[in-house]
C-alpha positions in Angstrom: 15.9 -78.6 -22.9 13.4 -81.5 -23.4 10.0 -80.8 -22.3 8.9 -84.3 -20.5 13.0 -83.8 -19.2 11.6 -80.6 -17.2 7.9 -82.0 -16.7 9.6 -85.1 -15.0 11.9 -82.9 -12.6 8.9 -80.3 -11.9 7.3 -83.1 -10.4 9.6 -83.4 -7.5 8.7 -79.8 -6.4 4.8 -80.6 -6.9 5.1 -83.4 -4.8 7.1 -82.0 -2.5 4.9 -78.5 -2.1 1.2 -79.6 -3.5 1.9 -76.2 -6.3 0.7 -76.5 -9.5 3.3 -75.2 -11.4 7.0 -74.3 -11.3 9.0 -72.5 -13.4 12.5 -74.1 -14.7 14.9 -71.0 -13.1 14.4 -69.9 -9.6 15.2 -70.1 -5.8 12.0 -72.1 -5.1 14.7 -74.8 -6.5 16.8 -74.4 -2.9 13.6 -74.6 -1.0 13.4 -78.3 -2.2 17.1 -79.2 -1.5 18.9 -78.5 -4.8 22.1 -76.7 -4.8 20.6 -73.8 -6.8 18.5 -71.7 -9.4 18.5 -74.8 -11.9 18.0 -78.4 -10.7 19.6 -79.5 -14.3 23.3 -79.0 -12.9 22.3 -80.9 -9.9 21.4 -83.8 -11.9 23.7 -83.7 -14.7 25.7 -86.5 -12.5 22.7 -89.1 -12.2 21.2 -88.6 -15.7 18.0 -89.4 -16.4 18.6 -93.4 -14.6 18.6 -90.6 -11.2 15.7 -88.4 -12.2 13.4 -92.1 -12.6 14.5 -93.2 -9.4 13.7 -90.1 -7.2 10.3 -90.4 -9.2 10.2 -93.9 -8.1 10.8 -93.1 -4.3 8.3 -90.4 -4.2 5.7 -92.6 -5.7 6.3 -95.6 -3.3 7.0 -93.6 -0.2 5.0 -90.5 -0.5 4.6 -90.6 3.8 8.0 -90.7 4.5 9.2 -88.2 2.3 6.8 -85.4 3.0 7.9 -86.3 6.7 11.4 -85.5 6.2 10.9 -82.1 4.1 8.7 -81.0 6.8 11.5 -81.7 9.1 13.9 -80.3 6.8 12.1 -77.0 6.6 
């Protein structure tokens, strides 16, 4: 429910897809690799000590990661 909560996990998907914007319910969600509609249940395990660190890994290995999505996909 906090805004900079959702702006934080939003990122992921605009990394990962180069949209601008993403809305908090939805399937594009699954697309990315969460489990479903709403990344929050997802991350509810890791807290917010999870969300930083995928943050973290996207920043510093931008390359790699885009490389396995694509592969994913």
């Amino acid at each position: 429910k906090n805004p900079l909560h959702f702006r934080m996990i939003s990122t992921f998907y605009k990394k990962l897809t180069d949209k601008k914007h993403c809305v908090r319910y939805g399937e594009h969600w699954e697309k990315i690799g969460f489990q479903g509609r709403d990344p929050a249940t997802d991350l509810r395990g890791v807290g917010m000590l999870g969300v930083l660190q995928i943050l973290a890994f996207l920043d510093l290995n931008a390359e790699f990661i885009n490389l396995v999505y694509e592969h994913s996909l």
